[in-house]
PyMOL commands that place a pseudoatom at each C-alpha (Angstrom):
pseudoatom trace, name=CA, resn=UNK, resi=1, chain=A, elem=C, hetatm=0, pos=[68.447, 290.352, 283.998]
pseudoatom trace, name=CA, resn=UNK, resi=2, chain=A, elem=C, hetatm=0, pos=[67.854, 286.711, 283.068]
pseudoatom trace, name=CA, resn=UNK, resi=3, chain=A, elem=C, hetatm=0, pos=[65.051, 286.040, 281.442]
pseudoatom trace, name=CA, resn=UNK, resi=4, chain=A, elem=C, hetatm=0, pos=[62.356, 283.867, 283.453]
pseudoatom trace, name=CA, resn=UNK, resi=5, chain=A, elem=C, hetatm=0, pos=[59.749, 281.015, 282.549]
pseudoatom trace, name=CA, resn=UNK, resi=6, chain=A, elem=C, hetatm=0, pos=[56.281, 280.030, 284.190]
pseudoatom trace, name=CA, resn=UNK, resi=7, chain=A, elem=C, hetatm=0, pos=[57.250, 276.861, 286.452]
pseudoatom trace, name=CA, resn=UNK, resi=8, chain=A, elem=C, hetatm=0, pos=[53.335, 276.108, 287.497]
pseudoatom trace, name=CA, resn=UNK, resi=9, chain=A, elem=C, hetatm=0, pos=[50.252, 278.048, 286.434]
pseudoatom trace, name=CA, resn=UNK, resi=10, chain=A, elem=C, hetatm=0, pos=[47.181, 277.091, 288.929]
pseudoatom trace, name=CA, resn=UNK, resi=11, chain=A, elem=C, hetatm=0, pos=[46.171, 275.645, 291.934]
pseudoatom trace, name=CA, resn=UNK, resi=12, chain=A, elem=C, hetatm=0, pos=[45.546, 277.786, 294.924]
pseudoatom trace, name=CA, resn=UNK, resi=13, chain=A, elem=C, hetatm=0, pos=[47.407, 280.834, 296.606]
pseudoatom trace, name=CA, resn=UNK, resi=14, chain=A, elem=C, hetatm=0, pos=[48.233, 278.292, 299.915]
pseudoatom trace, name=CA, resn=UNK, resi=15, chain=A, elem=C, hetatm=0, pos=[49.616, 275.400, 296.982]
pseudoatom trace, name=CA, resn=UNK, resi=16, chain=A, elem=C, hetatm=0, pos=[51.843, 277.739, 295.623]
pseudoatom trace, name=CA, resn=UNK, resi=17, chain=A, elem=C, hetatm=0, pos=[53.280, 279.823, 298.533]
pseudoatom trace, name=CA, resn=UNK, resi=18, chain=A, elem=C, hetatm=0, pos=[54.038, 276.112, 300.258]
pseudoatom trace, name=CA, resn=UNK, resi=19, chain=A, elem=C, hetatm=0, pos=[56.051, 274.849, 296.057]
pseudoatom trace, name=CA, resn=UNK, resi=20, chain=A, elem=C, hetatm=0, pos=[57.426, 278.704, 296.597]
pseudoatom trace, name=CA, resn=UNK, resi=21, chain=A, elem=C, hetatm=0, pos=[59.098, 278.124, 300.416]
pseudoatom trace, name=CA, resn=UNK, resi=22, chain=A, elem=C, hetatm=0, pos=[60.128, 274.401, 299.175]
pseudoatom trace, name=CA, resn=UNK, resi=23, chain=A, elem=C, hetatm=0, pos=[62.244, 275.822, 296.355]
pseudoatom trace, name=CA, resn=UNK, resi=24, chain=A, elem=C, hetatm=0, pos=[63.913, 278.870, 297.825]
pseudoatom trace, name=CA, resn=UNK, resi=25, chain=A, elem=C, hetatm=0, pos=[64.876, 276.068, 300.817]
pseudoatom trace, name=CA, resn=UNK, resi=26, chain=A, elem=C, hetatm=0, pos=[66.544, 274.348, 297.732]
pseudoatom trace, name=CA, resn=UNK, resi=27, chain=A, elem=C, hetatm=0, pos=[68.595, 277.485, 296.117]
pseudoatom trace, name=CA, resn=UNK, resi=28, chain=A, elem=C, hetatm=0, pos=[66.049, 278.138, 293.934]
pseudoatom trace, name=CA, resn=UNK, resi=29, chain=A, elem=C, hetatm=0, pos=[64.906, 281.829, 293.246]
pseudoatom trace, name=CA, resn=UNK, resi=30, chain=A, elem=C, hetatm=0, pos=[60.795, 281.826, 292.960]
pseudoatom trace, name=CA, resn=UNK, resi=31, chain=A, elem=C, hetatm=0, pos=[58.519, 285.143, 291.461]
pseudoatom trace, name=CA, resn=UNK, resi=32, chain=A, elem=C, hetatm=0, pos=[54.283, 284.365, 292.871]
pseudoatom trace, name=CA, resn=UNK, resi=33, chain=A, elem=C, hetatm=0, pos=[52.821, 286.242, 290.212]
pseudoatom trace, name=CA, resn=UNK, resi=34, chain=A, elem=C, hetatm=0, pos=[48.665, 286.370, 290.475]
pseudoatom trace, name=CA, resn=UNK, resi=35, chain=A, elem=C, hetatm=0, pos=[48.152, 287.033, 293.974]
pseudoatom trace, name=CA, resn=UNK, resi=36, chain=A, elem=C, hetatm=0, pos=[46.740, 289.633, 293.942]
pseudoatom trace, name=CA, resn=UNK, resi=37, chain=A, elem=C, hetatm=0, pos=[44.199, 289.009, 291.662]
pseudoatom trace, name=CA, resn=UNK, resi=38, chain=A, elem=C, hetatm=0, pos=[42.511, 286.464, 293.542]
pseudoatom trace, name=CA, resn=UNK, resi=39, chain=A, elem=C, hetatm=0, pos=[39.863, 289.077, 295.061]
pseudoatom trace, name=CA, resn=UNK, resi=40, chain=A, elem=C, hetatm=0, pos=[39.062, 289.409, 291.389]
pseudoatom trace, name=CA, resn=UNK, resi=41, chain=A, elem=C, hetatm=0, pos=[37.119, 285.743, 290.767]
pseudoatom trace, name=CA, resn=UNK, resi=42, chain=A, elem=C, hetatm=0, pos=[34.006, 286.122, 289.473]
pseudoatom trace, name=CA, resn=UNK, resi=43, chain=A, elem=C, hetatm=0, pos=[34.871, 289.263, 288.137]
pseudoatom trace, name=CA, resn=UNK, resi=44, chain=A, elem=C, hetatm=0, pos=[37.954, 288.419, 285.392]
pseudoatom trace, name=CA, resn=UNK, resi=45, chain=A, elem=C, hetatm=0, pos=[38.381, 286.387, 283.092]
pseudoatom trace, name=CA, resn=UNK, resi=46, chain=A, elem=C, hetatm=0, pos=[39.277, 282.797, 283.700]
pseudoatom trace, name=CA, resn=UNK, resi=47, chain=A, elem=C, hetatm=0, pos=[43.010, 282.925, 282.652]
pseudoatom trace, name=CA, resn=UNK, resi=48, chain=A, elem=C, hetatm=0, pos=[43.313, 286.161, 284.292]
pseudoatom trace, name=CA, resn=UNK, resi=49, chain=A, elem=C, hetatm=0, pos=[42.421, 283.695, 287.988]
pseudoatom trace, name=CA, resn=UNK, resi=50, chain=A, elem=C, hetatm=0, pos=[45.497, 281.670, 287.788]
pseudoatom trace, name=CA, resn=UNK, resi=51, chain=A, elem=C, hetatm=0, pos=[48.237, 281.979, 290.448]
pseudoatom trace, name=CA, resn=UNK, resi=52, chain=A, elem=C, hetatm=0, pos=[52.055, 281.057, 288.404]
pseudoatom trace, name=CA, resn=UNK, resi=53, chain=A, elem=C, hetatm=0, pos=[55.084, 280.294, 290.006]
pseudoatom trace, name=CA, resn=UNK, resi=54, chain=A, elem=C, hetatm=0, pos=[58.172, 281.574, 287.580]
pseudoatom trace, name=CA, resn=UNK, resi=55, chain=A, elem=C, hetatm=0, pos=[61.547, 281.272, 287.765]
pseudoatom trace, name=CA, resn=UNK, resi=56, chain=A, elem=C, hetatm=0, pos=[65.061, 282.009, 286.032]
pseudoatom trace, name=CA, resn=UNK, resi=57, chain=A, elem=C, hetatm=0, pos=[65.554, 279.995, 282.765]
pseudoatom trace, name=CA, resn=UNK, resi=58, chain=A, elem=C, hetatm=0, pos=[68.437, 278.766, 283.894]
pseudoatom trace, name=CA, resn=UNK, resi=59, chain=A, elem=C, hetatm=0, pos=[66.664, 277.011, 287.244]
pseudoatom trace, name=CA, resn=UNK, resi=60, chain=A, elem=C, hetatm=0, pos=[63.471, 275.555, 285.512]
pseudoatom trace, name=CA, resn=UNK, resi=61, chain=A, elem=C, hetatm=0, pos=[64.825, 272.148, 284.714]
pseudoatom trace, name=CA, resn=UNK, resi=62, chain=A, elem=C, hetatm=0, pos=[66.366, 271.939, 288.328]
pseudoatom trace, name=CA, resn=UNK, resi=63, chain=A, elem=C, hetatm=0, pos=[63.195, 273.588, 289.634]
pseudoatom trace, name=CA, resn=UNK, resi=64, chain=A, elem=C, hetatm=0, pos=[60.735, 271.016, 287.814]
pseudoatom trace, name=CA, resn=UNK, resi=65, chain=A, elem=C, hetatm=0, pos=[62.821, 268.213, 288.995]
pseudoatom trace, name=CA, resn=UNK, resi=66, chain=A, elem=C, hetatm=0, pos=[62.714, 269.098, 292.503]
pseudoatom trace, name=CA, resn=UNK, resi=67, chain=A, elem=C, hetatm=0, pos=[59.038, 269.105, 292.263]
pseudoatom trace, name=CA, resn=UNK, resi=68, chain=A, elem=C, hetatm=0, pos=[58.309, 265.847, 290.142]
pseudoatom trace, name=CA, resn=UNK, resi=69, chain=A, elem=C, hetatm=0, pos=[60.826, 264.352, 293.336]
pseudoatom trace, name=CA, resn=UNK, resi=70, chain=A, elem=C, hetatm=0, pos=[58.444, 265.211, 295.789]
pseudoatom trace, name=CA, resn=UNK, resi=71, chain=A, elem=C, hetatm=0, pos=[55.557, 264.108, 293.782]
pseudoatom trace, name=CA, resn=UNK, resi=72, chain=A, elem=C, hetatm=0, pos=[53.292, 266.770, 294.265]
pseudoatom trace, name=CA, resn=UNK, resi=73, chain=A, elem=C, hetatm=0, pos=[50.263, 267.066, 292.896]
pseudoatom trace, name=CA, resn=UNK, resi=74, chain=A, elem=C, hetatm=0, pos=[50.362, 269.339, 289.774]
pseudoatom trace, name=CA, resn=UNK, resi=75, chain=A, elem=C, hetatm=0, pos=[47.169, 271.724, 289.497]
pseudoatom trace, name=CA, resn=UNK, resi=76, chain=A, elem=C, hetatm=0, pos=[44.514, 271.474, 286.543]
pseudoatom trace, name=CA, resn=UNK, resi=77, chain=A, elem=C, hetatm=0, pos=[45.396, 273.407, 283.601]
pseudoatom trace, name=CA, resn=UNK, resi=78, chain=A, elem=C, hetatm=0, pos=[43.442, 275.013, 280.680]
pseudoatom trace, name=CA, resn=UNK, resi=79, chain=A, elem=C, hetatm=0, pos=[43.709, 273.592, 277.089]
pseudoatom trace, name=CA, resn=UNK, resi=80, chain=A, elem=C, hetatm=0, pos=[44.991, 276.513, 275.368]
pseudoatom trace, name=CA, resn=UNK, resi=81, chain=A, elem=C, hetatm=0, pos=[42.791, 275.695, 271.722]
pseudoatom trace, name=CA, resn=UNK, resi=82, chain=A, elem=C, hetatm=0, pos=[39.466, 274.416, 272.795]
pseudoatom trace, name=CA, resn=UNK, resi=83, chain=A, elem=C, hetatm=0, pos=[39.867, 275.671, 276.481]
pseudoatom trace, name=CA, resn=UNK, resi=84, chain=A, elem=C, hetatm=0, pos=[38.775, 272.496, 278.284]
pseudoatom trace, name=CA, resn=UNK, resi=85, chain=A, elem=C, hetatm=0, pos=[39.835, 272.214, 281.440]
pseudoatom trace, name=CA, resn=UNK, resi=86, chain=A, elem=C, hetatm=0, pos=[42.737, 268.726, 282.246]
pseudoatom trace, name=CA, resn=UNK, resi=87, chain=A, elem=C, hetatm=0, pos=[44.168, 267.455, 285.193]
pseudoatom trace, name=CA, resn=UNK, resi=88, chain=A, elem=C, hetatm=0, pos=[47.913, 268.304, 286.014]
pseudoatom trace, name=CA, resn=UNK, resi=89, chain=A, elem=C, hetatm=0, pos=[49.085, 265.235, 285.249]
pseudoatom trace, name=CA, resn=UNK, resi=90, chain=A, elem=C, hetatm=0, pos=[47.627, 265.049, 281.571]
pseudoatom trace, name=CA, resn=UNK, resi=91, chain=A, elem=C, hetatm=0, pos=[50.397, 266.389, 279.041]
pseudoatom trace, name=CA, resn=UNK, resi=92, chain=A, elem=C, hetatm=0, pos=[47.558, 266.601, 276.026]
pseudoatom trace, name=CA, resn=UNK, resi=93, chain=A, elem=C, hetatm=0, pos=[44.666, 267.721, 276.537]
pseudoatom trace, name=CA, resn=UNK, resi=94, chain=A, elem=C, hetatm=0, pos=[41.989, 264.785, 277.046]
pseudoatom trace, name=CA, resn=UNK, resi=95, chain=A, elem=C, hetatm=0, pos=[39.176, 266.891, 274.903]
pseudoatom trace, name=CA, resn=UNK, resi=96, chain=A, elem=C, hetatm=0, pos=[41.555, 268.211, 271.302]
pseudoatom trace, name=CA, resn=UNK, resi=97, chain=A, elem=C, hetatm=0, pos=[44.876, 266.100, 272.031]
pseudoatom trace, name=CA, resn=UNK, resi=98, chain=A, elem=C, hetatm=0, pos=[46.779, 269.390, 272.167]
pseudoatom trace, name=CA, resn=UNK, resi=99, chain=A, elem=C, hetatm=0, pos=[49.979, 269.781, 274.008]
pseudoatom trace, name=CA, resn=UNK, resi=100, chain=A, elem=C, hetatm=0, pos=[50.282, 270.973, 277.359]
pseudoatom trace, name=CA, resn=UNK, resi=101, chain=A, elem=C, hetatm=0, pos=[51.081, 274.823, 276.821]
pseudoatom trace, name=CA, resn=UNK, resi=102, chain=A, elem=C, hetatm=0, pos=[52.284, 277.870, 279.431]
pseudoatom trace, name=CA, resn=UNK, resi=103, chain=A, elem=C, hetatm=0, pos=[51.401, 280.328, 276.997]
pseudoatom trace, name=CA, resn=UNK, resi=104, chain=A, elem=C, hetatm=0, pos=[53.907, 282.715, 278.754]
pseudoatom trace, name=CA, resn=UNK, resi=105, chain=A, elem=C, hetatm=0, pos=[57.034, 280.013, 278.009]
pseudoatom trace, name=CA, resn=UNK, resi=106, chain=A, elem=C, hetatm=0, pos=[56.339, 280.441, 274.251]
for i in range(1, 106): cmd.bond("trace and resi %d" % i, "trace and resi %d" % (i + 1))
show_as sticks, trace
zoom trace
């Protein structure tokens, strides 16, 4: 089985089912991972909250493509050293200047 990457961490479970149908439209094989912890807010841990959109290694270039064409807004993410919270379209983080990171791509 090919191995798969995180496309999008974040956002909301209605955000990512609509970038989920959009893709598959386009070829693209999507995993919604996160679901069904969303009961769980208040109760888990912050990065335990986040809905992720993954795909086959071998798609993720034509999958973020796709998306950046449609200009979509990109969710927040979480800096993954001091933990502040940036908007989807910052690639450092505005608090540390670390790089954007998907901890699961590394």
């Amino acid at each position: 089985m090919e191995q798969r990457k995180v496309l999008l961490a974040g956002g909301n479970l209605l955000q990512a089912h609509t970038w989920k149908g959009l893709l598959e439209t386009s070829g693209i094989d999507v995993d919604l991972k996160g679901e069904a912890l969303i009961g769980g807010v208040g109760g888990l841990p912050i990065e335990m909250q986040t809905v992720e959109l993954w795909v086959a290694d071998s798609q993720l270039v034509a999958a973020q493509s796709l998306l950046d064409a449609l200009d979509i807004e990109k969710p927040q993410w979480q800096c993954v050293q001091c933990h502040e919270i940036n908007e989807g379209s910052f690639e450092l983080c505005w608090q540390c200047s670390s790089q954007r990171s998907e901890m699961h791509n590394e």
